[in-house]
TORVO-264452 format. One record per residue (C-alpha): residue number from 1; z, x, y. Coordinates in steps of 0.5 Angstrom, whole numbers. Layout:
// residues N
kolro->NUM | pz->Z | px->X | py->Y
...
This chain:
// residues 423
kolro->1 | pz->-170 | px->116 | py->147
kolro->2 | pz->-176 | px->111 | py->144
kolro->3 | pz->-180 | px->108 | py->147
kolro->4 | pz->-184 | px->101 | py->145
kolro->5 | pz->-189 | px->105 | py->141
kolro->6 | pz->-184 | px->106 | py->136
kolro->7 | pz->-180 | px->99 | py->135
kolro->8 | pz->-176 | px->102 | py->130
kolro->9 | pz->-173 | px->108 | py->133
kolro->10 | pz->-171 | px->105 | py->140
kolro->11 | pz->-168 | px->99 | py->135
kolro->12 | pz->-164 | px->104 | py->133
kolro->13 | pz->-163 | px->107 | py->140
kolro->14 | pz->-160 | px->101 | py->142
kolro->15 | pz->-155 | px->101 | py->137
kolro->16 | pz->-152 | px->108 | py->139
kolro->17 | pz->-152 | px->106 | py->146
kolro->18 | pz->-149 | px->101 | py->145
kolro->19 | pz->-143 | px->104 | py->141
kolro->20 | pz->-143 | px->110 | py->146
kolro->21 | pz->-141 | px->105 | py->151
kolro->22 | pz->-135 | px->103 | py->148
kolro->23 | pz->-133 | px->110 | py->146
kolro->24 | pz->-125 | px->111 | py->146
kolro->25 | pz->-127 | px->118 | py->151
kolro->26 | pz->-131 | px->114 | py->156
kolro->27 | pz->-127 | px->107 | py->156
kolro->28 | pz->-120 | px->109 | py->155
kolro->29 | pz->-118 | px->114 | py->162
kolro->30 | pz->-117 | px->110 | py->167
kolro->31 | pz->-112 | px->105 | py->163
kolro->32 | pz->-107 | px->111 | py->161
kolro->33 | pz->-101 | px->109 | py->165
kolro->34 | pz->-96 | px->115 | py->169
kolro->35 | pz->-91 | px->118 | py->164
kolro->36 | pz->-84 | px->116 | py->165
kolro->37 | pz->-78 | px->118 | py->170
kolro->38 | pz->-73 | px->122 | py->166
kolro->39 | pz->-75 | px->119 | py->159
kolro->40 | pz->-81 | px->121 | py->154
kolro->41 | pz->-88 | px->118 | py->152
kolro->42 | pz->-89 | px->115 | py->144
kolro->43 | pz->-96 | px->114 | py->142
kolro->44 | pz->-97 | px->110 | py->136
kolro->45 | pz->-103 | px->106 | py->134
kolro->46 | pz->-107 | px->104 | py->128
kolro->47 | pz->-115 | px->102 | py->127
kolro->48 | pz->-122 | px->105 | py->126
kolro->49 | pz->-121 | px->107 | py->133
kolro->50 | pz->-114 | px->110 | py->134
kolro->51 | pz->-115 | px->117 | py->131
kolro->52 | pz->-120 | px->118 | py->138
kolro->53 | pz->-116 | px->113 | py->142
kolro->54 | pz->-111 | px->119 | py->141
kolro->55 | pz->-116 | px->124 | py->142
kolro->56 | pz->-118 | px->122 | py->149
kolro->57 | pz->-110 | px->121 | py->150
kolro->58 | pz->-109 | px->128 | py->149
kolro->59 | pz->-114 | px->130 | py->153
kolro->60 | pz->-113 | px->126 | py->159
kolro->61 | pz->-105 | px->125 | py->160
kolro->62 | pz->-101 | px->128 | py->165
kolro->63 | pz->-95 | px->128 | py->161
kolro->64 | pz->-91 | px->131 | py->155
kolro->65 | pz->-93 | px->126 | py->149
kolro->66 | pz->-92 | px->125 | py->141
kolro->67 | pz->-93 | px->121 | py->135
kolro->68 | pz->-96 | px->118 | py->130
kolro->69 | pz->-103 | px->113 | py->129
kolro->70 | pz->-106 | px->111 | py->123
kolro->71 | pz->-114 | px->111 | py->122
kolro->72 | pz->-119 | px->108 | py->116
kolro->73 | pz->-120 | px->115 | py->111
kolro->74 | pz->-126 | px->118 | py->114
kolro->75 | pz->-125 | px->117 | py->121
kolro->76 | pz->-120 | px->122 | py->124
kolro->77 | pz->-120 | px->127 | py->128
kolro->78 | pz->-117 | px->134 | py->130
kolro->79 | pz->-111 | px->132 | py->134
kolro->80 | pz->-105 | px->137 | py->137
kolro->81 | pz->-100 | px->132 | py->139
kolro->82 | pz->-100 | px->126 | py->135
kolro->83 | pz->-101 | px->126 | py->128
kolro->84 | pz->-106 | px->122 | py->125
kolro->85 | pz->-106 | px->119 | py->118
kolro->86 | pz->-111 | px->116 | py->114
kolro->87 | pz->-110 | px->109 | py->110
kolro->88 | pz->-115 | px->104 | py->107
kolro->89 | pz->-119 | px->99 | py->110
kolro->90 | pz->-121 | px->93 | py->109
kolro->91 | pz->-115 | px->92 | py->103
kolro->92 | pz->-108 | px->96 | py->105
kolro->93 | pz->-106 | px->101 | py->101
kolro->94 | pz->-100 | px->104 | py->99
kolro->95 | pz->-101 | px->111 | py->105
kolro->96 | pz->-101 | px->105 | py->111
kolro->97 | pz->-95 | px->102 | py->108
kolro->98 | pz->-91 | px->109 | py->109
kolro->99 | pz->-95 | px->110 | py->115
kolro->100 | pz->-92 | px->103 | py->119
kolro->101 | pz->-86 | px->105 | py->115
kolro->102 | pz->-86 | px->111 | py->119
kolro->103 | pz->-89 | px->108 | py->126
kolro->104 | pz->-83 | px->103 | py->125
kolro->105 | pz->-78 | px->109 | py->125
kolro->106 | pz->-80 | px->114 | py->130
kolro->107 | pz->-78 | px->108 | py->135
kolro->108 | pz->-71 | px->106 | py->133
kolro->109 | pz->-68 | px->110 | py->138
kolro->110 | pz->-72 | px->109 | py->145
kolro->111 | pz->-68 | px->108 | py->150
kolro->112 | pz->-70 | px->104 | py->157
kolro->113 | pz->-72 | px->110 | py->160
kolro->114 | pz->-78 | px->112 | py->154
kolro->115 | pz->-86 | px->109 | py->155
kolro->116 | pz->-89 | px->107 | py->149
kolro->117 | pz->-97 | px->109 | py->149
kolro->118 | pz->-100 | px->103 | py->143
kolro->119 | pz->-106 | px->104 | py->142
kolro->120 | pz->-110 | px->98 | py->138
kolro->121 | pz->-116 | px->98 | py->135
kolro->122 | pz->-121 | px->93 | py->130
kolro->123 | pz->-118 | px->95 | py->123
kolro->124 | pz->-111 | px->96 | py->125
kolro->125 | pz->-109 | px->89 | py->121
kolro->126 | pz->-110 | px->93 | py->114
kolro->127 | pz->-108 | px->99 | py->117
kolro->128 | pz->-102 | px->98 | py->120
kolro->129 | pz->-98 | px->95 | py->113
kolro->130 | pz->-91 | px->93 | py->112
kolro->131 | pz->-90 | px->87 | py->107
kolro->132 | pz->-85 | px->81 | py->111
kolro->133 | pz->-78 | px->81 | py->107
kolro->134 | pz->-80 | px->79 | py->100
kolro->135 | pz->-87 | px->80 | py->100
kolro->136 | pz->-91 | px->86 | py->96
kolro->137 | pz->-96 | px->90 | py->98
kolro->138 | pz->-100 | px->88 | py->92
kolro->139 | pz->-99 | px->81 | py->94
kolro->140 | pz->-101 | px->83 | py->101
kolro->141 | pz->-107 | px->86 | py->98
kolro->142 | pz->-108 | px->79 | py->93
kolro->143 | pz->-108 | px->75 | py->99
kolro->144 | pz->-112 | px->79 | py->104
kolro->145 | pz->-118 | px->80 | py->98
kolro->146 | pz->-118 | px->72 | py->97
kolro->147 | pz->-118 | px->72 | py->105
kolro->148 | pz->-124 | px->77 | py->105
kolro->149 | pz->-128 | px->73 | py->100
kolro->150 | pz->-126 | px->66 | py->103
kolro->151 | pz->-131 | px->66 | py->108
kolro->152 | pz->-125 | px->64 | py->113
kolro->153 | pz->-126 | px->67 | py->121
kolro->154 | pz->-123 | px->73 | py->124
kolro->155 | pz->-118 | px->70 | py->128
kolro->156 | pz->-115 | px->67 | py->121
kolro->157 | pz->-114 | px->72 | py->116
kolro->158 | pz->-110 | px->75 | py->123
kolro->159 | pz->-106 | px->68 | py->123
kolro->160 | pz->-104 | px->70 | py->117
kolro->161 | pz->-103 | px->77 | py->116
kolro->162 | pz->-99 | px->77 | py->122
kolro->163 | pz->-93 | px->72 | py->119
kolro->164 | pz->-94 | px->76 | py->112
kolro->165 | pz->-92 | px->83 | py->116
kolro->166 | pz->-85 | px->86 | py->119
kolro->167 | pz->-90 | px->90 | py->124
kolro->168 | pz->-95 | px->85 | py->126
kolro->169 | pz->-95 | px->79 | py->131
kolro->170 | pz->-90 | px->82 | py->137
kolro->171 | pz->-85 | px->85 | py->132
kolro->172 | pz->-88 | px->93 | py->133
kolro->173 | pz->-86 | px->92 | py->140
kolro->174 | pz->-79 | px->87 | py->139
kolro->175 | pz->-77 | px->94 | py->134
kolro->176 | pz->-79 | px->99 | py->141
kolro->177 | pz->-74 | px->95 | py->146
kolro->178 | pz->-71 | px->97 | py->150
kolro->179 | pz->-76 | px->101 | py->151
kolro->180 | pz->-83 | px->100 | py->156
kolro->181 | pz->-89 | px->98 | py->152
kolro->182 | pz->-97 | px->99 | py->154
kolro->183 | pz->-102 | px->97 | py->150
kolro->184 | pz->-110 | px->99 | py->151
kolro->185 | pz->-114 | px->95 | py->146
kolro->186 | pz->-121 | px->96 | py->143
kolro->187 | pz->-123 | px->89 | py->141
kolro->188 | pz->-127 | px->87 | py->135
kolro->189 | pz->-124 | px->80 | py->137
kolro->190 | pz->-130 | px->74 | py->139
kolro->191 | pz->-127 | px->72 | py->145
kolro->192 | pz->-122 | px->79 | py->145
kolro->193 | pz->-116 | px->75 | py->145
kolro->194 | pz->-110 | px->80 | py->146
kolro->195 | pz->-106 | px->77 | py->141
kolro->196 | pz->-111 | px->77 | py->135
kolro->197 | pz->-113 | px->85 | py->136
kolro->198 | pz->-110 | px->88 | py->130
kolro->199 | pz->-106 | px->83 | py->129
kolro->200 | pz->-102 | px->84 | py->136
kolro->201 | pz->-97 | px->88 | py->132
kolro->202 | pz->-94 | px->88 | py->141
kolro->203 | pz->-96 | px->82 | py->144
kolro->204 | pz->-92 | px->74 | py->143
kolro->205 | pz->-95 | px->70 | py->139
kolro->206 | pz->-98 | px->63 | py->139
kolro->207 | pz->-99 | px->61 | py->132
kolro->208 | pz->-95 | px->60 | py->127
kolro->209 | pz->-92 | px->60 | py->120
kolro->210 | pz->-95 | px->53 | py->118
kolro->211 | pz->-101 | px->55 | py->122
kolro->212 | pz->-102 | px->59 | py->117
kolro->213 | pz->-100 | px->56 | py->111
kolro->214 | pz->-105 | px->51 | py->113
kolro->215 | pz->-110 | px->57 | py->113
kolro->216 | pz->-109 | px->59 | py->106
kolro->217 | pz->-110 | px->52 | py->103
kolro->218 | pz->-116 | px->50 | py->107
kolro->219 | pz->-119 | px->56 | py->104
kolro->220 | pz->-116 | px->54 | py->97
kolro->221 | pz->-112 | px->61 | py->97
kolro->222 | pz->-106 | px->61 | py->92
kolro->223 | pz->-101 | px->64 | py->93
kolro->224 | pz->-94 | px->66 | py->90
kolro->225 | pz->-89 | px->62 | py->90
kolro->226 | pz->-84 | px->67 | py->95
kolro->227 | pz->-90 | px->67 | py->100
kolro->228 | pz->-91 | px->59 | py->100
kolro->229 | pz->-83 | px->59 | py->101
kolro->230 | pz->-82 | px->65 | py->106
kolro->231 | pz->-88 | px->61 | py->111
kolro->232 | pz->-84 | px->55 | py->110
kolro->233 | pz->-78 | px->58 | py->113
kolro->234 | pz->-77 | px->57 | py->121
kolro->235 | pz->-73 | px->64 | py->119
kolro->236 | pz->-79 | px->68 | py->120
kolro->237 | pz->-82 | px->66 | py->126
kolro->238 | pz->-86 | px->71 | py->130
kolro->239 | pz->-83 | px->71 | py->137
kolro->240 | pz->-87 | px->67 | py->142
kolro->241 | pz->-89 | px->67 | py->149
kolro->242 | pz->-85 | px->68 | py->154
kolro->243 | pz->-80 | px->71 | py->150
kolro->244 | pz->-76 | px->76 | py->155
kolro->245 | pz->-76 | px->82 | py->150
kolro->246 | pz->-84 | px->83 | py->153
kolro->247 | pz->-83 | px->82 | py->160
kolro->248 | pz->-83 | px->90 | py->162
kolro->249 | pz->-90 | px->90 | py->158
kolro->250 | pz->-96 | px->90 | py->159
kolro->251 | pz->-103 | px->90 | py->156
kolro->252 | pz->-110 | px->92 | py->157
kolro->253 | pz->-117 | px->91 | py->153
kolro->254 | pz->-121 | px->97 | py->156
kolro->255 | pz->-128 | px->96 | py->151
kolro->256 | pz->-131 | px->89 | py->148
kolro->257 | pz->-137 | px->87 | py->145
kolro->258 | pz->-139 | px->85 | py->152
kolro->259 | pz->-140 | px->93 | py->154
kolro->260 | pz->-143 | px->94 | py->147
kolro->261 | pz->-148 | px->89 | py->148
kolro->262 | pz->-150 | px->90 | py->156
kolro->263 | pz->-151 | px->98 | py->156
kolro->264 | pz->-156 | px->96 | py->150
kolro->265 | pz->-159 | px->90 | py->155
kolro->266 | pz->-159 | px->96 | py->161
kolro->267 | pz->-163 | px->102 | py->156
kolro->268 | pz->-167 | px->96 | py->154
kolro->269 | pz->-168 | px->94 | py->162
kolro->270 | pz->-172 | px->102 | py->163
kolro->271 | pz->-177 | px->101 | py->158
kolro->272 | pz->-180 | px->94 | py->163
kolro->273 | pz->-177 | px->90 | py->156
kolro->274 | pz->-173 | px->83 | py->159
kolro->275 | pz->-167 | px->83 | py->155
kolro->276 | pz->-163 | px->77 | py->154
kolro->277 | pz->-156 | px->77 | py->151
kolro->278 | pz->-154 | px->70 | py->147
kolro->279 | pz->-148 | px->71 | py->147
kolro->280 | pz->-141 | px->76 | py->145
kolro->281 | pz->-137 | px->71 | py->141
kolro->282 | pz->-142 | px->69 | py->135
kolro->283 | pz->-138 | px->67 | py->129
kolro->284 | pz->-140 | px->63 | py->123
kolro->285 | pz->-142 | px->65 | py->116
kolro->286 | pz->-148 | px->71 | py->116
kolro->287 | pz->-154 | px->68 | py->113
kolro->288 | pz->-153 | px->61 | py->117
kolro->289 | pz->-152 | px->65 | py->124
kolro->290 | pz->-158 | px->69 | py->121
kolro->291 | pz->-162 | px->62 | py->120
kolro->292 | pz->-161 | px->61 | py->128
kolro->293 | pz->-163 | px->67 | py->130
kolro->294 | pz->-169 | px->67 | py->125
kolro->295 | pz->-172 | px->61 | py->129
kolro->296 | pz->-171 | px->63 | py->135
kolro->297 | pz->-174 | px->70 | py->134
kolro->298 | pz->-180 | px->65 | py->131
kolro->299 | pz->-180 | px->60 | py->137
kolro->300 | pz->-181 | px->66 | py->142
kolro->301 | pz->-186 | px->69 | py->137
kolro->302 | pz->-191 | px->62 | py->137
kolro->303 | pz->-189 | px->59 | py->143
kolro->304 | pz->-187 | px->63 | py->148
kolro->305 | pz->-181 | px->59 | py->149
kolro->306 | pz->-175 | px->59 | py->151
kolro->307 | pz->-177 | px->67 | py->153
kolro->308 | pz->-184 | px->69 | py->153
kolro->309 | pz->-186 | px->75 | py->150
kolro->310 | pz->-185 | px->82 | py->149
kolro->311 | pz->-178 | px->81 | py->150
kolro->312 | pz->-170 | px->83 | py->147
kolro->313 | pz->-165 | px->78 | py->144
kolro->314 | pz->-158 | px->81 | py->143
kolro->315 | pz->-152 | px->79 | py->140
kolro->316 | pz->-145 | px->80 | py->138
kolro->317 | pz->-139 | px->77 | py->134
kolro->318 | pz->-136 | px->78 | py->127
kolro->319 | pz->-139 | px->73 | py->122
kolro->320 | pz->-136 | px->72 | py->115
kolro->321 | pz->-139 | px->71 | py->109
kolro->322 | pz->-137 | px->68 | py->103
kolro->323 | pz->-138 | px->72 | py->96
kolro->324 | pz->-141 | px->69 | py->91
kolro->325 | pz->-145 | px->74 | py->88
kolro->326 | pz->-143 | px->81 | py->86
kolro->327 | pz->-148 | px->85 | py->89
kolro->328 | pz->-147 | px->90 | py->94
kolro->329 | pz->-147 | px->89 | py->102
kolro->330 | pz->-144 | px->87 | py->109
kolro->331 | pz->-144 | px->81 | py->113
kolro->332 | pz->-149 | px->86 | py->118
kolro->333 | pz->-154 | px->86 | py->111
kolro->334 | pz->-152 | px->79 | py->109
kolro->335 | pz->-156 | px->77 | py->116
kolro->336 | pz->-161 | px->81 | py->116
kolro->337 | pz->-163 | px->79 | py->109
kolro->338 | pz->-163 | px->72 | py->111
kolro->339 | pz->-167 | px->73 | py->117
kolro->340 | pz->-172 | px->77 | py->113
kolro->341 | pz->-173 | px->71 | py->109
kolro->342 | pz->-173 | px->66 | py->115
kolro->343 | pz->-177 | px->69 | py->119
kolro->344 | pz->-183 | px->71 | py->113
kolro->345 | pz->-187 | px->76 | py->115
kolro->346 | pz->-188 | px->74 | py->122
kolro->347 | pz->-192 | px->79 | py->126
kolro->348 | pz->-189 | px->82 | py->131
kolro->349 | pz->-181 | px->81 | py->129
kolro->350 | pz->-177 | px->87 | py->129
kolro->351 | pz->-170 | px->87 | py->128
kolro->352 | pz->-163 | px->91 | py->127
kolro->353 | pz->-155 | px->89 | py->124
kolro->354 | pz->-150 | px->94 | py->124
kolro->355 | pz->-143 | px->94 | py->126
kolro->356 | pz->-140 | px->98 | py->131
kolro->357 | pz->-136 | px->102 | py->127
kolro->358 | pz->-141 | px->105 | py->123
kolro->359 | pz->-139 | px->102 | py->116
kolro->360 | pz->-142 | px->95 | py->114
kolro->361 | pz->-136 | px->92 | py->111
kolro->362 | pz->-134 | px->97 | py->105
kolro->363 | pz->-140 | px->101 | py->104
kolro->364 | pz->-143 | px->106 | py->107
kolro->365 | pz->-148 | px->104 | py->113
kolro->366 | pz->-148 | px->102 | py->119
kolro->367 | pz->-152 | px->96 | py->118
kolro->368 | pz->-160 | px->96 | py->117
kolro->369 | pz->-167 | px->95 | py->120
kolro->370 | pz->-172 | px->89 | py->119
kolro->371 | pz->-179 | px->90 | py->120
kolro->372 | pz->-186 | px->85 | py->119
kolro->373 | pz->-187 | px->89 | py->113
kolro->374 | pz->-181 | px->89 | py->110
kolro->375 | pz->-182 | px->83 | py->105
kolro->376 | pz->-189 | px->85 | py->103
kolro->377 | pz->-186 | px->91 | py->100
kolro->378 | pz->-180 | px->89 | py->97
kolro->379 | pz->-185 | px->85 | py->94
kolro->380 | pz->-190 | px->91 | py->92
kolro->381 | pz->-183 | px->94 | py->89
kolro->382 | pz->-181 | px->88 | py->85
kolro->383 | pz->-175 | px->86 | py->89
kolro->384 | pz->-174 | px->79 | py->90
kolro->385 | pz->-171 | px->77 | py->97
kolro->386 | pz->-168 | px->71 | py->96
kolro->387 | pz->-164 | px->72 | py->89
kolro->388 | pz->-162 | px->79 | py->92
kolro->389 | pz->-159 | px->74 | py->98
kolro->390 | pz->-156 | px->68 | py->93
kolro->391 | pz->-152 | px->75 | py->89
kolro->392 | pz->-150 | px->77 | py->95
kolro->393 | pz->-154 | px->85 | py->95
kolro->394 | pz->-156 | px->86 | py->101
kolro->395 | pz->-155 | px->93 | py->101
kolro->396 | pz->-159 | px->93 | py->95
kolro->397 | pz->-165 | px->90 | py->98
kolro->398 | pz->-165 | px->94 | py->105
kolro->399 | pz->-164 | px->101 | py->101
kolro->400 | pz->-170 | px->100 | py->96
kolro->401 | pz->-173 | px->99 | py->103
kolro->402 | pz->-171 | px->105 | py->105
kolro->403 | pz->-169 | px->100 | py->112
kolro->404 | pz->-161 | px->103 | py->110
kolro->405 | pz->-158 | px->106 | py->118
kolro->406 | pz->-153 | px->110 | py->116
kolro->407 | pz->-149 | px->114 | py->121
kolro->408 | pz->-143 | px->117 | py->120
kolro->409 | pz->-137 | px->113 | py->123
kolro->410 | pz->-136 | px->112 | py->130
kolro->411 | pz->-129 | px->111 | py->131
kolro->412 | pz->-129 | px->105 | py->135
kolro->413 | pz->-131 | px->98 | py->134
kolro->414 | pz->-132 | px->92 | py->137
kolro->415 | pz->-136 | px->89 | py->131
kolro->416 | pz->-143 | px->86 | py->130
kolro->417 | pz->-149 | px->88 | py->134
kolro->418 | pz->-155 | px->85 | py->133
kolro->419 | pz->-162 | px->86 | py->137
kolro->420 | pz->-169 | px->83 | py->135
kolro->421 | pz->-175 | px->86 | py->139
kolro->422 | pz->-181 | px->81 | py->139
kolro->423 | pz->-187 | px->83 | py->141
C-alpha cells in the first residue's frame, strides 16, 4: 500500500479499498435467506453487479439454486447454476428486453411454497428492459438517451423508467406471487432508498405516472404521443405501498456508498492522515459540485480551515451532467476537470474521481487523477482546460495527461467516489 511519499499511488489506493468493501463476496453472505421447505429457489437479478452477486450465491447458499441474471457486457463471470446474460448499459438493448422477457417467464409458474432470490444492483434500470403496453424499445431507448442528456437526478429518470416498464416499479415481484420474494440490493442510489435501486423492479412504489410526466416536461423531453397517453392513464398505475401482494416479502440493502467511503476513511486513518467524509449523497450537476469541492480544498489549503492540514476529504453520490458538447467523458471527469480549473495549480492539492463500478459513464475508465501540475502540462501540451470543459471532454483532457485510471470493471457499484488529499 502507498504511503503519503506518493500522493498518487495511495489516491488510488483509496479508491480500490473502497471498492473491495462493498464487493458482492464480502457483503452479500450474511443476507442469503434459508432455502425453502418443500419448495425450489429462483435467482434472478440484473445490474453491473448481478453476474458476481450470483457468484457469491452459489458459493455460499446451502440449497439447490437456478436462474437467470442480466449484467452490463463485460462485467460477467463463470457461473454453474445461474446463467448470466450480458445487455447494454447505460441505453437498453434489444438482449435486455429478451433477458427480462425470460426473467418474466422463468416465474409464471411458483407457486407459495417457492423463494425468489433477487438480487439488484446499480444499472439494473437499463438492464432489465420490458417496454409498458404500447411503448417500443427505441422509444425507450429515445427517452432514456434525452434523459441521460438532461442533467435530470438519478431518482428521476427511475421515476420515469419505472412507469414506462412491465418489470419495474414492483411489477417483478406482482408476476413472482404467490411465491416468497427476497431482494439483496447494492445501492448506486443517494440516500439508498430501496424502491429506486434499479428501478425496484420488487418493492411498491410511491411515485407516480403524473409524477413522471412532470419530469419529462420539466427537462423539455418530447415524447411520443402513445407515451404522453399511457402516463396519462391511472390504468397503469405501478402498485403502491401497502399493497398486500408484497407482505410475505422482504428487502435488504447489504452495500452502499457509506461502506465505500468509511473503508477509504479507515485505510487512510493508518497512514496518521485525518479523513473526513463530506457526505454520501452528493447530487447536482458535475462541474457545479466540483466548484464546491474546489473551494473547500483551497480554504483548507490557505487557512487551514475548516480542517487543518494534511488532511482527507472524501465524498460520494451521483452527480449529473448536462451534455452540451460532444467531447468525450463521464460525470467523475466532468468534476475533476472543473476542480482542476477552480482550484488553479494550487500546491499541495491532489485529487481522484471515479465511479464504483470501474466505468465513468460509457467510457472506458474508472475515472481520473489530478495533481498541482497537471494544468502546467495541459498547458505545455496545447490543451485548453476550460474549452475541453465548455465541450464536455474530460476524457480527452485527462488522457493526454496520462492522468486516465483505467480498471477493469469492478462488479458492483455504489457510484461516484471522490477524495482529495491536501497536503
Amino acid at each position: 500500500m502507498a504511503s503519503l511519499n506518493n500522493p498518487r499511488q495511495f489516491l488510488i489506493d483509496l479508491y480500490l479499498t473502497a471498492i473491495a468493501a462493498v464487493s458482492a463476496d464480502k457483503c452479500l453472505p450474511p443476507y442469503l435467506p434459508e432455502p425453502p421447505a418443500g419448495g425450489r429457489t429462483l435467482v434472478i437479478g440484473a445490474g453491473k453487479g448481478a453476474a458476481a452477486m450470483a457468484k457469491a450465491v452459489e458459493d455460499n447458499y446451502k440449497g439447490d439454486i437456478s436462474g437467470l441474471v442480466v449484467t452490463r457486457y463485460g462485467h460477467g463471470v463463470d457461473t454453474k447454476y445461474i446463467e448470466v446474460v450480458e445487455a447494454a448499459h447505460p441505453v437498453p438493448d434489444e438482449a435486455g428486453r429478451m433477458a427480462a422477457m425470460r426473467i418474466m417467464e422463468m416465474v409464471s409458474d411458483l407457486t407459495e411454497k417457492d423463494l425468489v432470490l433477487c438480487l439488484i444492483s446499480g444499472g439494473g434500470s437499463a438492464l432489465l428492459v420490458l417496454p409498458a403496453k404500447g411503448v417500443t424499445l427505441e422509444q425507450k431507448q429515445s427517452v432514456n438517451r434525452s434523459l441521460l442528456r438532461s442533467g435530470a437526478g438519478i431518482s428521476e429518470i427511475n421515476c420515469v423508467r419505472k412507469h414506462l416498464s412491465q418489470i419495474k416499479g414492483g411489477r417483478l415481484a406482482l408476476a413472482c406471487a404467490p411465491a416468497r420474494v427476497v431482494t439483496l440490493m447494492i445501492s448506486d442510489i443517494p440516500g439508498d432508498d430501496p424502491g429506486m435501486i434499479a428501478s425496484g423492479p420488487t418493492l411498491p412504489d410511491p411515485t407516480t405516472c403524473k409524477e413522471a410526466l412532470a419530469i419529462l416536461d420539466k427537462y423539455r423531453i418530447d415524447v411520443p404521443e402513445n407515451i404522453r397517453e399511457y402516463l396519462e392513464n391511472d390504468e397503469w398505475e405501478t402498485p403502491k405501498p401497502g399493497d398486500a401482494r408484497f407482505s410475505r416479502n422482504e428487502s435488504h440493502v447489504i452495500a452502499r456508498a457509506q461502506d465505500a467511503l468509511e473503508a477509504a476513511a479507515k485505510m487512510a486513518g493508518t497512514t496518521g492522515i485525518a479523513p473526513y467524509i463530506l457526505s454520501d449523497r452528493i447530487e447536482g450537476e458535475a462541474r457545479d459540485i466540483a466548484l464546491m469541492h474546489a473551494a473547500m480544498a483551497r480554504q483548507v489549503a490557505v487557512y487551514d480551515q475548516p480542517f487543518p492540514k494534511p488532511c482527507l476529504i472524501i465524498s460520494g453520490g451521483e452527480t449529473a451532467v448536462t451534455v452540451h458538447g460532444n467531447g468525450r467523458g463521464g460525470r467523475n471527469t466532468e468534476f475533476l476537470l472543473s476542480f482542476a480549473i477552480a482550484v488553479d495549480a494550487l500546491p499541495g492539492i491532489y485529487a481522484i474521481a471515479c465511479d464504483t463500478d470501474g466505468i465513468d459513464g460509457s467510457e472506458d475508465n474508472a475515472g481520473a487523477l489530478y495533481m498541482p501540475d497537471s494544468l502546467s502540462r495541459a498547458a505545455k501540451a496545447g490543451i485548453n482546460a476550460r474549452m475541453r470543459l465548455e465541450n464536455n471532454d474530460g476524457y480527452g483532457f485527462f488522457s493526454a495527461l496520462n492522468d486516465l485510471l483505467v480498471t477493469r470493471p469492478s462488479r458492483t457499484n455504489v457510484n461516484d467516489f471522490r477524495a482529495i488529499l491536501i497536503m
